[in-house]
N, C-alpha and C positions, 0 to 999 in steps of 0.2 A: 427185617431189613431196616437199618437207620439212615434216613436222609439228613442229608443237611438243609438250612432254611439260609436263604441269600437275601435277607434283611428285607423283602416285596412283600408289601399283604394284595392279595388279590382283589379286595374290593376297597381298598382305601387310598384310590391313590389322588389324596386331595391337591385341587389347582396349588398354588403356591401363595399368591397374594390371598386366601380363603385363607389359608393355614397362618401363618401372618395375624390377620385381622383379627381369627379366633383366639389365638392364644395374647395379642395386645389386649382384645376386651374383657379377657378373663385375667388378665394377671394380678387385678387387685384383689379379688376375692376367690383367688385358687380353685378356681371351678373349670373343670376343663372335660372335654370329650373326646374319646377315642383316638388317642394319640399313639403315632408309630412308634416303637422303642428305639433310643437311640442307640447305634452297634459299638459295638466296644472297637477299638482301633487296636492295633497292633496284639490282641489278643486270641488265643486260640484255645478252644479243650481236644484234647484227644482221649476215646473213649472204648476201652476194650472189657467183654461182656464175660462174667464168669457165672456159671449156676453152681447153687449149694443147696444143702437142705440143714434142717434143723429137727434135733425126733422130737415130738411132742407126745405126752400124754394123753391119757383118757379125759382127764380134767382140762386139757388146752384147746380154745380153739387155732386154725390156722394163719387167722388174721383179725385184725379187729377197727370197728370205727374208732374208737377214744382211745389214745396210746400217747404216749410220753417218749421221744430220744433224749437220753441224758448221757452225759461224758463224765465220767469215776473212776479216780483211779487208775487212768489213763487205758480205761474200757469203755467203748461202748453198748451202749444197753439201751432195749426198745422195753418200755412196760405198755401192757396192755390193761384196759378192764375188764374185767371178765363178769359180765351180770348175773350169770348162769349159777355163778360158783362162791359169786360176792365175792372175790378176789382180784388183787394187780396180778398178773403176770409177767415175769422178768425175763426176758433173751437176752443174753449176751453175745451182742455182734461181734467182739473179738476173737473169744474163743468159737462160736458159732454154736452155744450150746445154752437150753432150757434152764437156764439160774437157778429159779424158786417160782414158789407162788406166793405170796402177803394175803393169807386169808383174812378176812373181816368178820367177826360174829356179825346174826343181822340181829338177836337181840340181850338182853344185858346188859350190865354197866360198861363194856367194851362194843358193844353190838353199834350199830351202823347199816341201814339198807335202804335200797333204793338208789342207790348211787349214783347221781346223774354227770360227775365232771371229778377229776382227780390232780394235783399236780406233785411231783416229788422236786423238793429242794435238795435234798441229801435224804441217804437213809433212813434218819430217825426224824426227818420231817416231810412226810408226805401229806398232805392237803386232798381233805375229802369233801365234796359239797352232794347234798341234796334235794335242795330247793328249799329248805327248809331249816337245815344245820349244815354247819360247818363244820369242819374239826381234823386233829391233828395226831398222825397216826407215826409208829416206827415199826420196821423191818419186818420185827415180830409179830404185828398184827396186833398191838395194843395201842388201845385210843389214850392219847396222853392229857389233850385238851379239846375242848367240844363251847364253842360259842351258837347259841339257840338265837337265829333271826328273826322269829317271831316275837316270841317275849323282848328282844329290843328294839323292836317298832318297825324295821326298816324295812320290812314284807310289804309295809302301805307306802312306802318311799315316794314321794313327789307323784301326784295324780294315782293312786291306784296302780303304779307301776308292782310286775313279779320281776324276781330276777331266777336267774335262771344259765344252764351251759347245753349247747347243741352241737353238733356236728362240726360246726363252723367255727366253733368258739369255744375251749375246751378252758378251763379256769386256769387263774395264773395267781403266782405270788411273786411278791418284790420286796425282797431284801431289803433295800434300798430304805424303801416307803415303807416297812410293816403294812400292807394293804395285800388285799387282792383283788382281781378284777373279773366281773361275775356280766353276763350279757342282761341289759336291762328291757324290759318291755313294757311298754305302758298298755294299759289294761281300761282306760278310759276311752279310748280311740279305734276305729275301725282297722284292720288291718288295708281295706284295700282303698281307706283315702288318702290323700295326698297329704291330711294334716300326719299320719301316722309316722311320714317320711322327714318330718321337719323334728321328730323328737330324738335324743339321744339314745344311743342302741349300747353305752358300755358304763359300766358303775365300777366305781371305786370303794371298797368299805376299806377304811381304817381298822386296823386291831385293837389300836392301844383304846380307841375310844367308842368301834362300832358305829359310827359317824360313818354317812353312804353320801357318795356325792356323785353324781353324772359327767362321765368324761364330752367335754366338748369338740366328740371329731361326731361331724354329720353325714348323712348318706350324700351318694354323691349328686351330681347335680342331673345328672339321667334318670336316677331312678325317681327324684323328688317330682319329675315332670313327668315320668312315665311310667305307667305299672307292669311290672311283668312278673306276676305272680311266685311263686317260689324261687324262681331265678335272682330273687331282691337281697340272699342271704349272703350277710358279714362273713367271709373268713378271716378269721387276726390270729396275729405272731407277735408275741410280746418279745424285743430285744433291748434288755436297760432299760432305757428313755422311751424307746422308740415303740412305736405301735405301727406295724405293715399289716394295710388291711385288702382282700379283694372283694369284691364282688361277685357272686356266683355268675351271671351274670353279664357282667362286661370286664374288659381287657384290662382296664387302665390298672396300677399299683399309686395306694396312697401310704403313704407315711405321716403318722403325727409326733409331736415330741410332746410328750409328759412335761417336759421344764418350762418349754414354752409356750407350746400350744399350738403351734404354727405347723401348717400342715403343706406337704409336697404331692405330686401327681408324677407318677413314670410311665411312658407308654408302654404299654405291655399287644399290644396284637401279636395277632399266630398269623404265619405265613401257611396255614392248612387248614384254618375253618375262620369263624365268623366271630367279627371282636364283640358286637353285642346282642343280648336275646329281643329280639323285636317287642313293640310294645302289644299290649291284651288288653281288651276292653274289662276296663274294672266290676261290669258284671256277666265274666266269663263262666261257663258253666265248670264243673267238676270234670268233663270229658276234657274241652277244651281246653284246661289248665294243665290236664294230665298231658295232652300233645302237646302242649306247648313245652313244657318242662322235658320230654323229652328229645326234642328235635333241637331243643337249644345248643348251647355250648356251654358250660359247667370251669371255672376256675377254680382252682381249690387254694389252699395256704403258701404263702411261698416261706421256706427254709432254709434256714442261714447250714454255712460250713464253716464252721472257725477255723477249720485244718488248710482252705486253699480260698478265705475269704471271699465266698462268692456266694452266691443265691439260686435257689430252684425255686420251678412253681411246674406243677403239672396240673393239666385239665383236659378234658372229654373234647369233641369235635363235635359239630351238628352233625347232625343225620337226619334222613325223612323217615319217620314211622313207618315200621315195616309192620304185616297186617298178621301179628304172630298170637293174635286173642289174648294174650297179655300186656298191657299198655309196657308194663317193663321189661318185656322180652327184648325190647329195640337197645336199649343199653349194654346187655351182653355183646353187641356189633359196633357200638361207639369207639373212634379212636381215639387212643391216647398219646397225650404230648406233652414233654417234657422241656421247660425253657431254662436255660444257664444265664444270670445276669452276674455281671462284677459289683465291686463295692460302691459302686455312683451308682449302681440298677442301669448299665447298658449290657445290651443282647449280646452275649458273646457268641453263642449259638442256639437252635432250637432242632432237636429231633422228634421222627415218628417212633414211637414205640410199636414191635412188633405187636398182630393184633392178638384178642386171647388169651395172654399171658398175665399180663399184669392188673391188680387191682391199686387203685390210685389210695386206698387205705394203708395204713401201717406200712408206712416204710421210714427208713434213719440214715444216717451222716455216721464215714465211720472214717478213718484216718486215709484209705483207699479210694475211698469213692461214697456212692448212692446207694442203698441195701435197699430192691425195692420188692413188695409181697409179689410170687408169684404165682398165685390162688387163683387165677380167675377159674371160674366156676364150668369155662367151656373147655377146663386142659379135662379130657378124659383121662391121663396120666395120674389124676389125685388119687389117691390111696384114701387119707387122713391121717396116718401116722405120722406125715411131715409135715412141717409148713417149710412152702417152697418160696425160697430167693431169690435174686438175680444181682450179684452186684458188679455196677457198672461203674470200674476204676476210671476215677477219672483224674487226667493228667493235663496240669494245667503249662501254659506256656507262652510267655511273654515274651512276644518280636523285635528285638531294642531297635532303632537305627530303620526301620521300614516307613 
């Protein structure tokens, strides 16, 4: 069942002269908290739901954390990484069917393993990182070029920092800049002090010159003040210029600009759970972190549409631990929610996603709508032979004169 969200959060409904004052004392150093999203005016989606499947191989899985949507060719196409098999995996969302696989030797003068983060420019320039190299792959699964981060220093970059790609951050390249950009950690500093939260979390390596340089967008101003253990993690979207980053976390959406440096805040709260993960005593135990991480709320990436100019972000809902002997059994029951912003990032609409179905992993942007995995792990329905769909055509519609 899809609800609609009528622009309320149920716990935020801050005095007026509060909201005022917060946003005049932050406005010089763009530091802001938990802000409502602004609603889009005169705009609407309308959203009708179709299921497909896709056959998959012995060699595929159904769905994957690290995946790529690219537009080729005027197709679209989801790759996966496959670690199992040391291979990308290719769907084609248009035709709905299993491309290829781009196998990798793992050793060899073409070999490559370990694969931690991947990105494809075009087909004969797909971008492989493993913590340790980098390097430049085509279609065929031959390595063309291979630049070694150790041997050029930049493994010890500014304090003892690794770099590194996660869940949250999956590597990128730019045309643009000959650069890519890799998630930075410093490795001098505790993770659960407060100094850890004032260091930069994104790097920049140049190509031409292997030159690494620390992008200046900082965590936000909640998390710098407050710990909340895993819930603290970047998700980024690299668009041009633009850097959209969330918070696992908390609600808000920031945007930084590469040309200038200058960074934006967009309220992002759900009108269905809670905009931010309460704070955790910095010397919480392993138990307690694990509850806390699961009862939270969870934001994930937001995603551009170029085909109807607009933006997604889906993310999980709190829940209380239910007492299932698996700390992560409770996530199988977490709801999921799906938010539509326009190109200023206001709320055009927010849905419930039905529960069970969908996994907030591997999904793409296709000229129709939202292709999103429908694996969840509770559909008794899976076979494996398929990786299951759902796509949600979405039809956009501007109210002129209202």
């Amino acid at each position: 069942m899809i609800e609609d969200y009528t622009f309320f959060s149920r716990e935020c409904a801050i005095p007026f002269i509060f909201l005022v004052t917060l946003l005049f004392s932050c406005s010089k150093n763009q530091t802001y908290e938990n802000l409502e999203p602004k609603p889009a005016k005169n705009e609407s989606i309308e959203i009708e739901i179709e299921d497909f499947e896709i056959k998959i191989d012995s060699l595929t899985y159904p769905s994957y954390s690290v995946f790529q949507n690219v537009w080729l060719s005027d197709s679209s196409y989801l790759l996966g990484l496959n670690r199992r098999m040391n291979s990308i995996d290719v769907f084609n969302l248009t035709s709905r069917q299993l491309s290829k696989h781009i196998h990798i030797d793992r050793k060899g003068p073409d070999g490559f393993d370990q694969i931690g983060g991947f990105y494809m420019y075009n087909w004969d320039s797909i971008f492989l990182f493993n913590y340790i190299k980098l390097a430049l792959l085509d279609s065929s699964g031959t390595i063309t070029a291979k630049w070694d981060l150790l041997e050029s220093g930049v493994q010890d970059f500014e304090g003892n920092a690794s770099l590194g790609t996660d869940l949250g951050f999956d590597l990128y390249y730019s045309k643009q800049r000959n650069s890519v950009f890799l998630k930075n950690v410093p490795r001098n500093v505790a993770f659960t002090s407060k100094e850890f939260y004032t260091k930069p979390f994104i790097a920049e390596l140049d190509l031409d010159n292997l030159h690494l340089e620390t992008i200046p967008f900082e965590y936000s101003a909640y998390l710098k003040e407050n710990y909340v253990a895993e819930m603290d993690m970047p998700f980024l979207s690299f668009f041009g210029n633009q850097i959209i980053c969330c918070f696992t976390g908390e609600s808000n959406i920031y945007s930084f600009n590469l040309d200038n440096e200058h960074t934006e805040v967009y309220g992002g709260q759900s009108g269905y759970s809670m905009s931010m993960a309460s704070p955790l005593s910095r010397s919480a135990s392993r138990e307690e972190k694990d509850k806390h991480r699961v009862e939270s709320v969870s934001y994930f990436n937001v995603r551009n549409d170029p085909f109807r100019d607009l933006y997604y972000r889906l993310h999980f809902g709190d829940i209380k631990q239910k007492d299932f002997g698996d700390v992560n059994e409770t996530y199988r029951h977490k709801g999921l929610y799906l938010m539509i912003f326009n190109s200023d990032m206001e709320l055009i609409r927010e849905i419930e996603l039905e529960k069970y179905v969908y996994l907030p992993e591997f999904y793409g942007v296709t000229k129709d709508g939202i292709v999103l995995s429908a694996n969840h792990d509770m559909n008794m329905d899976y076979e494996g032979k398929y990786s299951k769909f759902r796509l949600l055509r979405m039809t956009y519609i501007e109210q002129r004169g209202k």
